[in-house]
SEVORO-528143 format. One record per residue (C-alpha): x, y, z. Coordinates in steps of 0.5 Angstrom, whole numbers. Each point is the difference from the previous one (the first is absolute). Last residue first. Example, Ala and Ser with C-alpha at 12.3 -4.5 7.8 and 13.67 -1.06 7.14 Angstrom:
2
R       x       y       z
R      27      -2      14
R      -2      -7       2
***
This chain:
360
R       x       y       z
R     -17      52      51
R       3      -5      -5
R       6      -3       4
R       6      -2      -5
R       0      -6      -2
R       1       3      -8
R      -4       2      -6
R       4      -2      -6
R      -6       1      -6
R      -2      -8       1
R       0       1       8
R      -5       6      -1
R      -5      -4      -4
R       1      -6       5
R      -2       5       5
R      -6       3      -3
R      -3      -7      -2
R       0      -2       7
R       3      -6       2
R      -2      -5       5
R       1      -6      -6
R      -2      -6       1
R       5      -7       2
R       1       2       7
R       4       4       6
R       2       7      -3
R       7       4      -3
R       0      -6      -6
R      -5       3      -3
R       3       6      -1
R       5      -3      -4
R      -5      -3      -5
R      -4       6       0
R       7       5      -3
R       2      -6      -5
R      -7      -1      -3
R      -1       8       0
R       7       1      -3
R      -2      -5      -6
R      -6       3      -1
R       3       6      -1
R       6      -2      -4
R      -6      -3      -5
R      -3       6      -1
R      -7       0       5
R      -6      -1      -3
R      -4      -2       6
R       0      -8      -2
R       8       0      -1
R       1       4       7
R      -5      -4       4
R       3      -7      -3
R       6       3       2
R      -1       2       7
R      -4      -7       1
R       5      -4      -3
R       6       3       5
R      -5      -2       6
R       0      -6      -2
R       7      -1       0
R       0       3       7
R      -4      -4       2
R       4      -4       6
R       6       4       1
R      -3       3       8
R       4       5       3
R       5       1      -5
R       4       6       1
R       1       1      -8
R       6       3      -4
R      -3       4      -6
R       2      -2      -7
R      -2       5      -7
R      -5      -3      -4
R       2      -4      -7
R      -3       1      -7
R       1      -4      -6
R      -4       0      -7
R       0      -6      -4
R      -8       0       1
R       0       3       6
R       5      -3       6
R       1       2       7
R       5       0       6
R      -1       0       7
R       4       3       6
R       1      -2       7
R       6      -1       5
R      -1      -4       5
R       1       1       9
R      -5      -3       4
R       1      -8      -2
R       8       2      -2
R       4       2      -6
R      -6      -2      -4
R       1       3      -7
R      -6       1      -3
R      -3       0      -7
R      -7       1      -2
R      -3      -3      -6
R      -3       3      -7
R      -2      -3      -6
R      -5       3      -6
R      -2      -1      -7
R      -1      -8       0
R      -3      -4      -5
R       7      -1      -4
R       1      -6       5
R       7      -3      -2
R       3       4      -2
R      -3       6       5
R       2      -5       5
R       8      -1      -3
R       0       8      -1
R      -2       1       7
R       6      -4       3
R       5       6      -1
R      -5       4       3
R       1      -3       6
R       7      -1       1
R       1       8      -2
R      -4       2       5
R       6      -1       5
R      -3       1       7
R       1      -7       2
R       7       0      -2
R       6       1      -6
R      -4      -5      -3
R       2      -6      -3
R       1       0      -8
R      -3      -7      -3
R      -6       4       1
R      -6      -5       3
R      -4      -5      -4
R      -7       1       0
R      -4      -6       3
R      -6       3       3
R      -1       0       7
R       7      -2       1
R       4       4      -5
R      -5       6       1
R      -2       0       7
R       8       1       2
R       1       6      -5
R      -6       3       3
R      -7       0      -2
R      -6       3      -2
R      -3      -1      -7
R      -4       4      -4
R      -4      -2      -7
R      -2      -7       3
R      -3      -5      -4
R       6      -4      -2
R       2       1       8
R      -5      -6       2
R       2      -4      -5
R       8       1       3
R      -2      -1       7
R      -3      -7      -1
R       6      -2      -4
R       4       3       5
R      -2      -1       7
R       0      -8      -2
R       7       0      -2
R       2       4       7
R      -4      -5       4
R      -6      -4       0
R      -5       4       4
R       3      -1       6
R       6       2      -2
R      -3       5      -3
R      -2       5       7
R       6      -1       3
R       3       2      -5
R      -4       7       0
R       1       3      -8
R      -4       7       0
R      -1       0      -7
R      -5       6       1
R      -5       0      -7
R      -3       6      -2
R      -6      -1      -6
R      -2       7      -2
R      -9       1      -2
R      -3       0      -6
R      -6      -6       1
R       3      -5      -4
R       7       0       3
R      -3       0       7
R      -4      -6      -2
R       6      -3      -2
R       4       2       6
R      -6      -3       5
R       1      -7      -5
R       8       1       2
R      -1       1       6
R      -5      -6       2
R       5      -5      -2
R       5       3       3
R      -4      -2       7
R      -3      -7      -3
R       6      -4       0
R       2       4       7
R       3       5       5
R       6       2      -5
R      -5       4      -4
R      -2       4       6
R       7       2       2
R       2       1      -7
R      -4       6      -1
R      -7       3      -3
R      -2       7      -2
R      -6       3      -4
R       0       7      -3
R      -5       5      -2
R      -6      -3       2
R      -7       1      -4
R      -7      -3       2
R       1      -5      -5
R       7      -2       4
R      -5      -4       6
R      -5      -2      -4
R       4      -3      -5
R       4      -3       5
R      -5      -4       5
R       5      -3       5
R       0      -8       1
R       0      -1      -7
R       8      -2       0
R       3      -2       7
R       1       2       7
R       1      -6       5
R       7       3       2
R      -4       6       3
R      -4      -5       5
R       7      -2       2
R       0      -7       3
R       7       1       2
R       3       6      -1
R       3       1       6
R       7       5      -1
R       7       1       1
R       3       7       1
R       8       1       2
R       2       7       1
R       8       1       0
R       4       0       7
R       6       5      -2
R      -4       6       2
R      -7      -2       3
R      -5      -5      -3
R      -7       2      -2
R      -4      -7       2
R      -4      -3      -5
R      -6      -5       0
R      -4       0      -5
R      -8      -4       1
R      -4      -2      -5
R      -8       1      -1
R      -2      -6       2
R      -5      -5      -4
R       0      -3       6
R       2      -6       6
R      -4       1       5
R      -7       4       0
R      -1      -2      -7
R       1       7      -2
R      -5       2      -7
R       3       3      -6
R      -2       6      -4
R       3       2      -6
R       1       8       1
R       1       6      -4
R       2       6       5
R      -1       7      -2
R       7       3       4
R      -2       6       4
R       6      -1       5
R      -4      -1       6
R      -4      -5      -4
R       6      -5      -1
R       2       0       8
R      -8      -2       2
R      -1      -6      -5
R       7      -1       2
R      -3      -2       7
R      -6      -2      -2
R       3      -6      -4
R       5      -1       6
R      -6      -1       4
R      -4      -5      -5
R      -3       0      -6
R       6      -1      -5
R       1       5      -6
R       5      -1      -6
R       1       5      -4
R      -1       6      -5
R       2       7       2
R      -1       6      -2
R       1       7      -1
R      -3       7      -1
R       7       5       1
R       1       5       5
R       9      -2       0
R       0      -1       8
R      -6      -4       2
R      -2      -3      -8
R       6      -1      -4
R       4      -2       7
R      -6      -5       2
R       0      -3      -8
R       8      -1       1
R      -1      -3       6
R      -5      -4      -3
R       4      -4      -4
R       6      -1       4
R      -4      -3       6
R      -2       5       7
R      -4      -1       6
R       5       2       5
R      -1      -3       7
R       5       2       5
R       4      -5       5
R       0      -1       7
R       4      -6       4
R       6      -2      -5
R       6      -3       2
R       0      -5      -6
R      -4       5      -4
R       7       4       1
R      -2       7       2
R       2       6      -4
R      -7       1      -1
R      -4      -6       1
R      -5       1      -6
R      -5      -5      -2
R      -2       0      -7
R      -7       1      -3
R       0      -3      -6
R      -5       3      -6
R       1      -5      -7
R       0       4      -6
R      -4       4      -6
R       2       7       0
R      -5       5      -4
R       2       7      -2
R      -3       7      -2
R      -7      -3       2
R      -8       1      -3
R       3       3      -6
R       0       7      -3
R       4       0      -7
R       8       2       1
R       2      -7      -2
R       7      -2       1
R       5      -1      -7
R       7      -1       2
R       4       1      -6
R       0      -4      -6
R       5      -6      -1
***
């Protein structure tokens, strides 16, 4: 295995995110079934992280996704400009009634022993009609883009979605550029879709491309059929458990230079204790662990890919890196949404050990 080789030439953007946008609906810490307001987030595991990249990190990024002419459609249109993300959109017209729709997420937050719960409405989802020759890669990566990202939220949504990653990842190959892949594992999500065997085999095609994996122990053996350790861990912060795995991907897909993850361990909804870990070309890296006061959990993972794709593409050590990622990650979950509202100082400032205390 070589190192993790990133272009240093100019290019057009730092980072391109293909995925479907959500905008997901927010009640707070009120059941949907006494709900009477919500919040609307525009979000989705992809972009967030091109969002973060761009808001917080002061990186180019952009997006490829669906896009539907109707008034959701201008509501994210809005939402993804203000995070200065350069959108790639394949337009698709509303039939006034039943779509294409720009999908919509339900999550509530949960408080104390009484857990989050999100489902979603992807019916007729314009970002599941996606398909391969529906964006113009050469074009796009001629320009020059650093790093390209995708995730198993997006593969998940059709034959045609995992389809369109891997002849995007192709292209990104051919073109110089990083490919990332979070396995985000969503059973909800699969078992519409065929199920855990069905999540594997497309999963695994996806991955042989990939140069830098995203995923907890939980998304590696049912996103991608890696055996867990005989040994049990001692808890969810263990790191053991999760290198043990390591090996047995690498084995299996040489192409792979770096895997990273998040590890909690939820005593409650608002109170979890966090770290992360890192794993470089055999090397191991593991973050401190911080206790978190969540206000809202949903991106926090998103939040953790950001902060170390930053970290990897600005050059940093790979300690340093990792501790951006576990630093942006937690900060994250102190605000309402799926995008960051971070500024790059205080993610800084959390990864050297700053603290809660009041800046004046």
């Amino acid at each position: 295995m070589t190192v993790l080789s990133i272009r240093q030439d100019p290019c057009a953007l730092d980072f391109l995110a293909l995925g479907a946008i959500v905008h997901r609906l927010d009640p707070g810490v009120v059941p949907f079934r006494k709900a009477r307001s919500f919040d609307i987030h525009v979000s989705g595991g992809e972009y967030n992280v091109a969002a973060a990249l761009s808001d917080c990190f002061r990186l180019r990024t952009g997006i490829a996704s669906a896009m539907v002419r109707y008034g959701i459609g201008e509501l994210v249109q809005t939402r993804v400009r203000e995070t200065g993300v350069t959108p790639f959109y394949k337009w698709f017209e509303h039939d006034g009634v039943r779509g294409p729709n720009i999908a919509t997420v339900y999550s509530d937050r949960g408080h104390g022993v009484r857990a989050p719960v999100v489902f979603y409405n992807r019916a007729n989802e314009a970002g599941a009609l996606l398909k391969p020759g529906d964006f113009d890669w050469p074009k796009i990566f001629a320009a020059g883009v650093r790093w390209f990202h995708s995730g198993g939220i997006f593969a998940a949504l059709s034959n045609t979605t995992s389809e369109l990653i891997v002849e995007a990842m192709q292209a990104a190959k051919v073109h110089g550029a990083i490919n990332s892949f979070d396995l985000n594992y969503r059973a909800k999500l699969w078992a519409s879709a065929g199920g855990p065997e069905r999540s594997r085999k497309v999963v695994r095609r996806i991955v042989s491309n990939v140069d830098v994996l995203i995923g907890n122990e939980e998304d590696l053996q049912n996103g991608l059929g890696i055996a867990g350790p005989d040994v049990a861990s001692k808890s969810s912060l263990d790191p053991d458990t999760f290198f043990m795995m390591i090996d047995r991907v690498v084995e299996q897909f040489p192409n792979i230079k770096l895997v990273a993850t998040t590890l909690r361990e939820v005593h409650s909804t608002n109170r979890h204790d966090w770290a992360a870990v890192l794993w470089l070309d055999g090397e191991k890296f593991v973050s401190p662990t911080c206790q978190l006061d969540i206000l809202d959990r949903i991106g926090g993972g998103d939040g953790f890919a950001s902060g170390l794709i930053y970290g990897l593409l600005t050059g940093r050590s790979p300690e340093e890196a990792l501790r951006l990622g576990w630093a942006h990650g937690a900060l994250l979950t102190s605000f309402h949404g799926d995008v960051t509202m971070s500024n790059l100082e205080e993610v800084e400032a959390f990864a050297k050990g700053g603290t809660a205390r009041v800046q004046r």
